[in-house]
C-alpha positions as a Markdown table, in Angstrom:
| # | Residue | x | y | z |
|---|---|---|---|---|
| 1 | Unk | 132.3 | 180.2 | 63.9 |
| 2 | Unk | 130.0 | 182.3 | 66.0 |
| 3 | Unk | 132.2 | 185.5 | 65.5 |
| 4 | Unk | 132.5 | 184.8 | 62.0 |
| 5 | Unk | 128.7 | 184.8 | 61.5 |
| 6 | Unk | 128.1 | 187.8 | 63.7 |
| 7 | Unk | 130.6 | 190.0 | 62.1 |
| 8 | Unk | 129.1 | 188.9 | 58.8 |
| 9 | Unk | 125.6 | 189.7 | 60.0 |
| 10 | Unk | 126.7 | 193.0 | 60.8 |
| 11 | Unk | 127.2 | 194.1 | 57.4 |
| 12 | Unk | 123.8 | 193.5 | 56.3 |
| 13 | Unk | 120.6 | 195.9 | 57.1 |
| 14 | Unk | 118.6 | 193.9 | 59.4 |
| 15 | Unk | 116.9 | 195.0 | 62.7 |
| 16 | Unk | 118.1 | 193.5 | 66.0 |
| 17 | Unk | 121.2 | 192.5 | 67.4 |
| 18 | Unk | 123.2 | 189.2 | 66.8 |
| 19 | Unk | 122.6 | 186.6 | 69.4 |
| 20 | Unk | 123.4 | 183.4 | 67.9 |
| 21 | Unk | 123.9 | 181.5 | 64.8 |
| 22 | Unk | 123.6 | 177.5 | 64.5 |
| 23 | Unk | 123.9 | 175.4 | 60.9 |
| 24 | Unk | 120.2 | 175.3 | 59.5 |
| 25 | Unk | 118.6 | 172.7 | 56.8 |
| 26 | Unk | 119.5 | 169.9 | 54.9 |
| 27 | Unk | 120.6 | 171.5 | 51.7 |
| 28 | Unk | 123.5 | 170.1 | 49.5 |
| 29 | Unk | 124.9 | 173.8 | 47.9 |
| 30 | Unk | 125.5 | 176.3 | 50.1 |
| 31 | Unk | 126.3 | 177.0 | 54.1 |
| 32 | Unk | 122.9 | 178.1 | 55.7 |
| 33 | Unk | 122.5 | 179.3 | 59.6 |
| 34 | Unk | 119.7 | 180.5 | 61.5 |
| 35 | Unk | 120.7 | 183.5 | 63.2 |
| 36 | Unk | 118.6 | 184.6 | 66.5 |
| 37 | Unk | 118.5 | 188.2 | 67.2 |
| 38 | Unk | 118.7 | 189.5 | 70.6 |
| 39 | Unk | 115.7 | 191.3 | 71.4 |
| 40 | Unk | 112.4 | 189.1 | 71.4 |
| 41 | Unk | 110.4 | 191.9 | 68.8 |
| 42 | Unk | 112.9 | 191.4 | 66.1 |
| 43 | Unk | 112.9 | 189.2 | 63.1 |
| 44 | Unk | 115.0 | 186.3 | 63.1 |
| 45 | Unk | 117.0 | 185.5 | 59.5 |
| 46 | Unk | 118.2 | 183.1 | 57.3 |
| 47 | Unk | 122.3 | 183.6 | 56.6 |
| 48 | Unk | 123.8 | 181.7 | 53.7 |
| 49 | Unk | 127.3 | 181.4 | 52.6 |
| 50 | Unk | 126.4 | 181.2 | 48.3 |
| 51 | Unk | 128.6 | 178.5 | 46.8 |
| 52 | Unk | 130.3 | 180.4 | 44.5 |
| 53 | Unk | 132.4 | 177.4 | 42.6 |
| 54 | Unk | 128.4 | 176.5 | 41.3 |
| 55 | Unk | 127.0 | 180.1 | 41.4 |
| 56 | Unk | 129.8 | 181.8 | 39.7 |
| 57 | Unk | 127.5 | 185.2 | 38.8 |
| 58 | Unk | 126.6 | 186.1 | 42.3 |
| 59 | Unk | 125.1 | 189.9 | 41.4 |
| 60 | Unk | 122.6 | 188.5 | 38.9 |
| 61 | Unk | 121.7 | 185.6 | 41.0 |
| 62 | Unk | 120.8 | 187.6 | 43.6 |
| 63 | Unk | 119.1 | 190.3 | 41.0 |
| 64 | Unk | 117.1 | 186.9 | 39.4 |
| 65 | Unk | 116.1 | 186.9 | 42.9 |
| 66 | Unk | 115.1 | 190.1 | 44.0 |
| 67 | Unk | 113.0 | 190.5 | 40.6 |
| 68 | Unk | 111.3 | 187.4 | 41.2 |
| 69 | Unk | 110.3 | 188.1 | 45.0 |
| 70 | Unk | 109.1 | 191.5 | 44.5 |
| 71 | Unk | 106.9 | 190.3 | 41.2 |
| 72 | Unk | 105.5 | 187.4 | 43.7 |
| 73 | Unk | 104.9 | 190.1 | 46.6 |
| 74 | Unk | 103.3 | 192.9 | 44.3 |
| 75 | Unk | 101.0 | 190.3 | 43.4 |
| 76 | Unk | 100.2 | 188.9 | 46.8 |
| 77 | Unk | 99.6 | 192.6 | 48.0 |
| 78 | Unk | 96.8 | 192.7 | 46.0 |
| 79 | Unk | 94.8 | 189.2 | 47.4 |
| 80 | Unk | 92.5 | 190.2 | 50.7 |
| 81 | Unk | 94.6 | 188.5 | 54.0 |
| 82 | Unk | 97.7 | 187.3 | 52.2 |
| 83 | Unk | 101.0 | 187.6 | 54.5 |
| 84 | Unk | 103.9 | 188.6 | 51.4 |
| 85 | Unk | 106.2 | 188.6 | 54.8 |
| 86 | Unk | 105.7 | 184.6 | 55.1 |
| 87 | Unk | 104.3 | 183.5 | 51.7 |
| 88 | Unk | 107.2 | 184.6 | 49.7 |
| 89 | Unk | 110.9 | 185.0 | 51.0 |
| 90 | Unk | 112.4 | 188.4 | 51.8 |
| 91 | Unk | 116.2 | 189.4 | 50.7 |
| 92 | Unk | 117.8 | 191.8 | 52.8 |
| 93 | Unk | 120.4 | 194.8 | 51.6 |
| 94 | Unk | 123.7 | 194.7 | 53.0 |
| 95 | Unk | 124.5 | 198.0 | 54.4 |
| 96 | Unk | 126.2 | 199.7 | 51.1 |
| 97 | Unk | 123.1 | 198.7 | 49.0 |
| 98 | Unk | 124.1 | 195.3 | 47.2 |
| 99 | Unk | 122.4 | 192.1 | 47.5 |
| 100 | Unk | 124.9 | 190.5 | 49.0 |
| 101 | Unk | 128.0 | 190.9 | 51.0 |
| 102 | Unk | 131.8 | 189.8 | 50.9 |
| 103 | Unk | 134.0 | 189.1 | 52.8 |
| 104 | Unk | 137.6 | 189.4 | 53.2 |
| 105 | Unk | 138.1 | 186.1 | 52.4 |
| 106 | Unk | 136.3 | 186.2 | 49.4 |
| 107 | Unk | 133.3 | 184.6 | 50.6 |
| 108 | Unk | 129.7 | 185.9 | 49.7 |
| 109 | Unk | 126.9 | 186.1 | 51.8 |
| 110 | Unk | 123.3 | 186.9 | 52.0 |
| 111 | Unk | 120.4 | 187.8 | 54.3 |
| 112 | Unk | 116.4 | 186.5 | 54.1 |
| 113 | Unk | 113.7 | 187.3 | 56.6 |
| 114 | Unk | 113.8 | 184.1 | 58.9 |
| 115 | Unk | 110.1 | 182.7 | 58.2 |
| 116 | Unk | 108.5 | 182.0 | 61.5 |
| 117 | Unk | 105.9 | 178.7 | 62.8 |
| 118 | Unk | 107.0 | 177.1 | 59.0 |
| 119 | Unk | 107.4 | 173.0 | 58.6 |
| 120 | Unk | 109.6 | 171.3 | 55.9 |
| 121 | Unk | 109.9 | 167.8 | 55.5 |
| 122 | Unk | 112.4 | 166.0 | 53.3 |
| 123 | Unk | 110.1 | 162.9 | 52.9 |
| 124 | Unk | 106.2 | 163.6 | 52.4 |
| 125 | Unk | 104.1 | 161.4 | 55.0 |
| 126 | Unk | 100.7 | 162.0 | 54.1 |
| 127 | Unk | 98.6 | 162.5 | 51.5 |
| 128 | Unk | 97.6 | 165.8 | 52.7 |
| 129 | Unk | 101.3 | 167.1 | 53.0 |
| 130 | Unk | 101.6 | 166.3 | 49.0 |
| 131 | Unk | 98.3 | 167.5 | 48.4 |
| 132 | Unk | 99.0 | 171.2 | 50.5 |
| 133 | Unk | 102.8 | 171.0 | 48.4 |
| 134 | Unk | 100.8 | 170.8 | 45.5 |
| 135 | Unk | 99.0 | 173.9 | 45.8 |
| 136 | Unk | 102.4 | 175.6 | 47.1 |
| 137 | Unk | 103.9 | 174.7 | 43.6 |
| 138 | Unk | 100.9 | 175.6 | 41.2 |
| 139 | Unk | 100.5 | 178.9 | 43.6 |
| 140 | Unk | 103.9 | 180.2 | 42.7 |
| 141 | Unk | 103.8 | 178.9 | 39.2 |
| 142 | Unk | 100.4 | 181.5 | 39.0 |
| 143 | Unk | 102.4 | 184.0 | 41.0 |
| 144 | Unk | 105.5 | 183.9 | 38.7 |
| 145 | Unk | 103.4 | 184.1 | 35.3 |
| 146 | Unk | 103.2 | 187.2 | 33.8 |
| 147 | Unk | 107.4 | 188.1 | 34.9 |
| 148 | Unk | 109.4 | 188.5 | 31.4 |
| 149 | Unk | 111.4 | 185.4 | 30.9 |
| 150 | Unk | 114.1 | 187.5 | 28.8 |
| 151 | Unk | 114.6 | 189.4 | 32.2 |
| 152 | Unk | 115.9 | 186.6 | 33.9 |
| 153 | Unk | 119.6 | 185.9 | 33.9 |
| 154 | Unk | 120.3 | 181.9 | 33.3 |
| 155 | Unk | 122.9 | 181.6 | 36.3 |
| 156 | Unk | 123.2 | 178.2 | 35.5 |
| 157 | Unk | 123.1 | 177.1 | 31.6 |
| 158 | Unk | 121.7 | 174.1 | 30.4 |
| 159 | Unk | 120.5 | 173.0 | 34.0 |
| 160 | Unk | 117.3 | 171.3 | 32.7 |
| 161 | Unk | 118.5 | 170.5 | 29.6 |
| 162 | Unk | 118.4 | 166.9 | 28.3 |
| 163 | Unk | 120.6 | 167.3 | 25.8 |
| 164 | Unk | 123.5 | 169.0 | 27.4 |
| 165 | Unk | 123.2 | 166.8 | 30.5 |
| 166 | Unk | 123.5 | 163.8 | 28.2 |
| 167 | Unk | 126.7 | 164.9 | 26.2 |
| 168 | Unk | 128.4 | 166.5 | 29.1 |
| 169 | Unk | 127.6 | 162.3 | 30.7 |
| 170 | Unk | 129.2 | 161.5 | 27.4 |
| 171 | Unk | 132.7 | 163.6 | 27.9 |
| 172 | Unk | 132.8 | 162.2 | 31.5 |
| 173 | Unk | 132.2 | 158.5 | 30.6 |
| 174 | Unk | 135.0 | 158.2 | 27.2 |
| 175 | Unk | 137.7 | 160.4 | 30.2 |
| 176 | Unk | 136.3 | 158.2 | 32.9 |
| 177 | Unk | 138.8 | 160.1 | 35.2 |
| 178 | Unk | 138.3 | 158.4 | 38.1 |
| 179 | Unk | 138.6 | 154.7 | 36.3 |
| 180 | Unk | 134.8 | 154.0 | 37.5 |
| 181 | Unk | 133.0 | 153.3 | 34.4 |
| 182 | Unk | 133.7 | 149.1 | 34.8 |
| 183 | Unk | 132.1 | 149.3 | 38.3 |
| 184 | Unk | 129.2 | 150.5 | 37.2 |
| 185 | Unk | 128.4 | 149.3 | 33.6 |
| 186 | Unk | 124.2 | 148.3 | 34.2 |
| 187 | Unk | 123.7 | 152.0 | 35.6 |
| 188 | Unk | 125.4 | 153.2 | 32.5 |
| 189 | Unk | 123.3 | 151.2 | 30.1 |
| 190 | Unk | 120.0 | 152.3 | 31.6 |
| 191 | Unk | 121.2 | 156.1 | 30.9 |
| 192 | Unk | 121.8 | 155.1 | 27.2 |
| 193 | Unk | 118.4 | 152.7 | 26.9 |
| 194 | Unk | 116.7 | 156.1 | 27.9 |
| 195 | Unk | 118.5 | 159.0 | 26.6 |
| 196 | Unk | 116.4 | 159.4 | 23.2 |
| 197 | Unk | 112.9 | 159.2 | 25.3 |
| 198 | Unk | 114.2 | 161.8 | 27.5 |
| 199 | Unk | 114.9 | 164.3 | 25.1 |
| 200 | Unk | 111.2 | 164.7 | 24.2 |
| 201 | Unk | 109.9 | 168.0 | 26.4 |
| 202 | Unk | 112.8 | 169.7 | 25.0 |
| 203 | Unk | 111.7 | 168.6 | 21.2 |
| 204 | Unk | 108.1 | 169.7 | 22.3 |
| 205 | Unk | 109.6 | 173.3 | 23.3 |
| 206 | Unk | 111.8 | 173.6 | 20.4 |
| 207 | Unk | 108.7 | 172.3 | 18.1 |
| 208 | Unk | 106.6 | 175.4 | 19.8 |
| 209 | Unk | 104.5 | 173.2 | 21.5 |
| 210 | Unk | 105.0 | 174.3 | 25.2 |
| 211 | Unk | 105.8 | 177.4 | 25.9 |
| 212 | Unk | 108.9 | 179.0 | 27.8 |
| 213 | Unk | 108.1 | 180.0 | 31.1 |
| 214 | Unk | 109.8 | 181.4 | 34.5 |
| 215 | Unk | 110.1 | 178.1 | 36.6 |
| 216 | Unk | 111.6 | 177.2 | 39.6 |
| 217 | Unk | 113.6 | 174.2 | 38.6 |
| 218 | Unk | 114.4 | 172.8 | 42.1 |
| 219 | Unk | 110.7 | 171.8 | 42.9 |
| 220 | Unk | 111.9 | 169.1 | 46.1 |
| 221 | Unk | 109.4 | 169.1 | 48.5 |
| 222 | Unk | 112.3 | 170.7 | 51.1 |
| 223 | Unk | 111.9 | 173.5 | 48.9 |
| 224 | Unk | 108.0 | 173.8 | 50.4 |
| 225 | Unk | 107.8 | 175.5 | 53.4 |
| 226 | Unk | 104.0 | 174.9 | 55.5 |
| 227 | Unk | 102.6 | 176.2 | 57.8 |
| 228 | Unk | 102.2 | 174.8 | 61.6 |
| 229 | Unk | 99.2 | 173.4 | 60.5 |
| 230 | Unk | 100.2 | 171.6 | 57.3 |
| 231 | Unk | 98.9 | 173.8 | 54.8 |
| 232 | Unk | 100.5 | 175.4 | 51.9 |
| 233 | Unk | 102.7 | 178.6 | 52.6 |
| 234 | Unk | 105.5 | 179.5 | 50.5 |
| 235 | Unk | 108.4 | 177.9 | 47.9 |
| 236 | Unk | 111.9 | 179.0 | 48.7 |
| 237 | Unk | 115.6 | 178.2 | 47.7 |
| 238 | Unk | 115.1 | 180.6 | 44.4 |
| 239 | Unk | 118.5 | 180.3 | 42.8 |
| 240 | Unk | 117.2 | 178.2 | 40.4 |
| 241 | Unk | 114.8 | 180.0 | 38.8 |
| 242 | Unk | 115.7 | 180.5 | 35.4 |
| 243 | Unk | 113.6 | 180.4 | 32.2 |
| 244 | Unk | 111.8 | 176.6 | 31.7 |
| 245 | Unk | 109.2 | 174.8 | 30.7 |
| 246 | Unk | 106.1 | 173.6 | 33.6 |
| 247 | Unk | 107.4 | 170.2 | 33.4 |
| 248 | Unk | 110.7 | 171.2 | 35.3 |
| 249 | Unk | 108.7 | 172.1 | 38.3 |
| 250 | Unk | 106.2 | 169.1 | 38.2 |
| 251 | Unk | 108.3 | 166.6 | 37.2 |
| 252 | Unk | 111.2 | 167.3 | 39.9 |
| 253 | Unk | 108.3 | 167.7 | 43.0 |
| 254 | Unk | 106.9 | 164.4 | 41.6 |
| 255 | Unk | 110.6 | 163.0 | 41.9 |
| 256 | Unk | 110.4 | 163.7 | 45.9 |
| 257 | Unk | 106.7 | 163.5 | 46.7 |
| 258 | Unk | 105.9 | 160.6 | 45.9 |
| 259 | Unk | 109.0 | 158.5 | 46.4 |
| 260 | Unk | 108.0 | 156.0 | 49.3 |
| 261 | Unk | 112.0 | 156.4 | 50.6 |
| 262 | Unk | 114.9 | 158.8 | 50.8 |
| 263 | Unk | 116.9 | 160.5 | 48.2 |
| 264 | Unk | 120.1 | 158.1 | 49.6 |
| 265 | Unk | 117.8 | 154.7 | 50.6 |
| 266 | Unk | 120.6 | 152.3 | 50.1 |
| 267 | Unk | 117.5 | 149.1 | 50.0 |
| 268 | Unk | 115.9 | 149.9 | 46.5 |
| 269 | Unk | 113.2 | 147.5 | 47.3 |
| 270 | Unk | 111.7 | 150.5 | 49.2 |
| 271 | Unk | 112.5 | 152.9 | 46.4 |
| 272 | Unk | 109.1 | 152.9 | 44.6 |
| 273 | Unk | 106.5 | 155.6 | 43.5 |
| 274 | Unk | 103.8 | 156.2 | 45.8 |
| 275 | Unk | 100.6 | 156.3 | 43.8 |
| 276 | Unk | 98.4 | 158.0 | 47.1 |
| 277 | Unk | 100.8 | 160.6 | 46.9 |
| 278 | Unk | 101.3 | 161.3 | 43.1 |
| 279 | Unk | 98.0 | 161.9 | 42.9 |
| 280 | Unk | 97.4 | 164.2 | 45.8 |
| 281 | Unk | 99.8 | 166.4 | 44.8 |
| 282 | Unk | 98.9 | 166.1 | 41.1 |
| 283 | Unk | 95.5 | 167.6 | 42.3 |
| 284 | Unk | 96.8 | 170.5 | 44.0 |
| 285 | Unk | 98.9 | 171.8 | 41.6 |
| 286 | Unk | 96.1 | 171.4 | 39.2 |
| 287 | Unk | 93.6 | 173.4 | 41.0 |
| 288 | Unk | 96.1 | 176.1 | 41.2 |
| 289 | Unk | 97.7 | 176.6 | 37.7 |
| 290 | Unk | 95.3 | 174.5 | 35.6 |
| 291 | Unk | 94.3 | 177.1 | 33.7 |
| 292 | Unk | 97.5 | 178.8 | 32.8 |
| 293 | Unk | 98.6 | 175.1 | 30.8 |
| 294 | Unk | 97.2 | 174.1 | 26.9 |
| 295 | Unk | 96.9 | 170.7 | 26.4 |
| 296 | Unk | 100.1 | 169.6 | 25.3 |
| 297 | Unk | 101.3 | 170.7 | 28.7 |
| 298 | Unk | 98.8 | 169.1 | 30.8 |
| 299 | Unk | 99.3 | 165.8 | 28.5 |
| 300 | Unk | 103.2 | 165.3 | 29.3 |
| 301 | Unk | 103.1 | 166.0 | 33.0 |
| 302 | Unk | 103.1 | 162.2 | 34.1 |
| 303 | Unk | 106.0 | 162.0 | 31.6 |
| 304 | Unk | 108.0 | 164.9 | 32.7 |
| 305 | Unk | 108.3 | 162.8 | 36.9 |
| 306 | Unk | 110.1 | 160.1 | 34.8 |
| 307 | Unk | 112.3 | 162.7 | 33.2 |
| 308 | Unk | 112.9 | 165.0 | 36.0 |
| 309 | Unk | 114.1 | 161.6 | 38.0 |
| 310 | Unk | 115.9 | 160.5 | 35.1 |
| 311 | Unk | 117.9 | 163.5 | 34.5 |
| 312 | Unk | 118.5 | 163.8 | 38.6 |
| 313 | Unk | 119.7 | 160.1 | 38.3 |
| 314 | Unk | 122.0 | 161.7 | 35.5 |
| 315 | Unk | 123.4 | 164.1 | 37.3 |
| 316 | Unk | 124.5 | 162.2 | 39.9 |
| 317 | Unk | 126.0 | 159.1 | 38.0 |
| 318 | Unk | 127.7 | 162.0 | 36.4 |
| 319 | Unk | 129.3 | 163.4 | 39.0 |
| 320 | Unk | 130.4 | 160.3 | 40.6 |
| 321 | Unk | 132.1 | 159.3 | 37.3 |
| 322 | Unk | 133.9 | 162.8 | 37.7 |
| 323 | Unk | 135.1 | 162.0 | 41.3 |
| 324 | Unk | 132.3 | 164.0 | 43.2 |
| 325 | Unk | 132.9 | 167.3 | 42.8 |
| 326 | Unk | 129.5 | 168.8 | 42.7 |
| 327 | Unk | 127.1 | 167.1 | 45.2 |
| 328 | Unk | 128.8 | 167.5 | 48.5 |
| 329 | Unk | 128.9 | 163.5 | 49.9 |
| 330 | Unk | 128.8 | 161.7 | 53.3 |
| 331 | Unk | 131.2 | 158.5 | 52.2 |
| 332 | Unk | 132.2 | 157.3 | 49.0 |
| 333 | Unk | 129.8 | 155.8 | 46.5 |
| 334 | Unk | 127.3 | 158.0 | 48.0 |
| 335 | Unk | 126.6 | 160.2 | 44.3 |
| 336 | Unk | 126.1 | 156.1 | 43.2 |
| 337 | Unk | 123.4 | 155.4 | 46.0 |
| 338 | Unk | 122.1 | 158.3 | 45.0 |
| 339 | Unk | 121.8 | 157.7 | 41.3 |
| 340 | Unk | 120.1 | 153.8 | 41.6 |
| 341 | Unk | 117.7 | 155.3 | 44.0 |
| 342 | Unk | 116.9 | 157.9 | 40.9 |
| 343 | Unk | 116.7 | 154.8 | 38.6 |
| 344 | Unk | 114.7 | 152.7 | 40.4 |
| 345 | Unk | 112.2 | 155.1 | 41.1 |
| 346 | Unk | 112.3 | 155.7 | 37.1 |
| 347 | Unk | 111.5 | 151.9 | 36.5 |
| 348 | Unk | 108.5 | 152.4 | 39.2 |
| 349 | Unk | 106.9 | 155.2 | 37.4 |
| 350 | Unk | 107.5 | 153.3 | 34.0 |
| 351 | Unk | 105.0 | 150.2 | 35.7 |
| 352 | Unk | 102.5 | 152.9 | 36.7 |
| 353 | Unk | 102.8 | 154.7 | 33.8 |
| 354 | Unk | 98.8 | 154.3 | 33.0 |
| 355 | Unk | 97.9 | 154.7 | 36.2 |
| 356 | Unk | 99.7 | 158.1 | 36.1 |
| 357 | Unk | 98.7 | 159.3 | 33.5 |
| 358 | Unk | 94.8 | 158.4 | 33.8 |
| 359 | Unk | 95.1 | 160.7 | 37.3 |
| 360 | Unk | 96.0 | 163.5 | 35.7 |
| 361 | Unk | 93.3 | 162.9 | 32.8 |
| 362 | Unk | 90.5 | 163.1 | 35.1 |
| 363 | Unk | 92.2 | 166.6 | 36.9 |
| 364 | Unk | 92.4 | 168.3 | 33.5 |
């Protein structure tokens, strides 16, 4: 594999030689390695193999982007002793000038500026970590305002929206190709008990309530990279960022912060919402982007970590109705697991739903 990552490296504009390339993170799309250059004064980088069988538009993925890192870094350029290097990513030409680079197999690849001394953490263990991933969310969601929404190619239609996630459940559930649906017929309630409440940030957005913004849309706190001290640095894994509404982003960093276990915790009685942590992210979003919200906004963000959770849920019930196509799995049933930790963690933010929602009174 080492060949194949260093002749693949070699096609892209980047300073220093190839010395190795290992498997990096613990992301469920595409193929990411870590390649080492040679000489100790060079950069390092970040190689992924894009999944094209979900990002089917490579060229305006990659131009989505592009635009979005060099709005981010024309506005960092202007704040006294920010570091655009390490505070937003960096995409890489290939040598003839694209954004990417195929091979002969058919395969695409692309180059970022490896970001040195950085922590991630797929499970938040302090308050302070949620509180410093906060900030990192509000700060891009400040950094991103202003960039055109119309500019911004949707890569992947309808993939926040409640309405098309529900039907397209719907289709899978009457073909139930994979003769699941009796296994699993309490899970399948709870998506229908739900399904009108969920629908209500997209009424609110069609009703001109909350305005359409750039957003991220894939706001887990993996996707928060800090510093080697634990504070906030940059948010990373763009390809989601499509037009939204605010309540993508909070919601879906809500979903991961504060859940006391993992994404795949096969014991739900640990699956439960961490209240500590809720609100210490709450508040560093807040102090970052509070005053780019109106009220209606700021009011539904306590609703929008049940929804984000819920539709998550959804997606994975979804796909393990379909026979697992999407989510790449470790054993089968895992999309299940996966969805009943979503659920659970939905019924744990419906107990606390006061207690929610009072936090993010008092941070308005």
């Amino acid at each position: 594999m080492e060949k194949k990552l260093s002749e693949v490296f070699g096609h892209f504009s980047c300073e220093g030689n190839f010395k190795s390339g290992v498997p990096f993170g613990s992301g469920h799309i595409h193929d990411t390695y870590k390649i080492t250059t040679a000489e100790p004064d060079q950069p390092n980088y970040i190689l992924q193999r894009i999944n094209t069988g979900i990002f089917r538009e490579v060229e305006e993925l990659q131009n989505n982007i592009y635009q979005v890192t060099t709005h981010i870094r024309k506005k960092l350029s202007a704040i006294p002793g920010s570091d655009p290097d390490r505070e937003t990513l960096t995409i890489l030409p290939a040598r003839d000038g694209k954004l990417y680079y195929r091979d002969k197999e058919g395969d695409y690849w692309r180059v970022y500026l490896f970001i040195e001394k950085h922590k991630s953490y797929d499970r938040v263990e302090t308050p302070e970590q949620a509180y410093q991933g906060g900030r990192a969310i509000g700060r891009f969601e400040t950094l991103i305002a202003g960039l055109d929404p119309s500019g911004i190619h949707e890569v992947l239609p309808g993939f926040h929206d409640m309405e098309d996630r529900l039907n397209n459940f719907q289709k899978v559930l009457e073909k139930d190709p994979e003769n699941r649906a009796s296994l699993i017929r309490d899970d399948i309630q709870f998506v229908l008990d739900h399904a009108e409440e969920m629908m209500t940030i997209k009424k609110l957005g069609k009703a001109g309530k909350i305005p359409l913004r750039i957003t991220h849309n894939d706001t887990k706190f993996n996707n928060v990279l800090l510093d080697e001290n634990d504070k906030s640095l940059c948010v990373i894994d763009l390809d989601t960022v499509m037009p939204g509404y605010i309540h993508y982003d909070f919601g879906d960093a809500i979903r991961t912060t504060a859940n006391a276990s993992f994404e795949d915790e096969t014991d739900l009685s640990k699956v439960f919402v961490r209240l500590d942590l809720y609100e210490a992210f709450a508040r560093g979003f807040m102090e970052e982007v509070r005053d780019e919200l109106n009220d209606t906004e700021i009011e539904y963000l306590p609703f929008s970590a049940r929804m984000l959770t819920f539709i998550i849920g959804l997606r994975f019930i979804t796909d393990y109705l379909d026979g697992d196509h999407y989510f790449k799995i470790h054993h089968p049933g895992h999309n299940l697991e996966r969805a009943r930790v979503q659920f659970k963690l939905v019924k744990s933010m419906e107990d606390q739903r006061q207690e929610m929602e009072k936090t993010i009174e008092k941070l308005r």
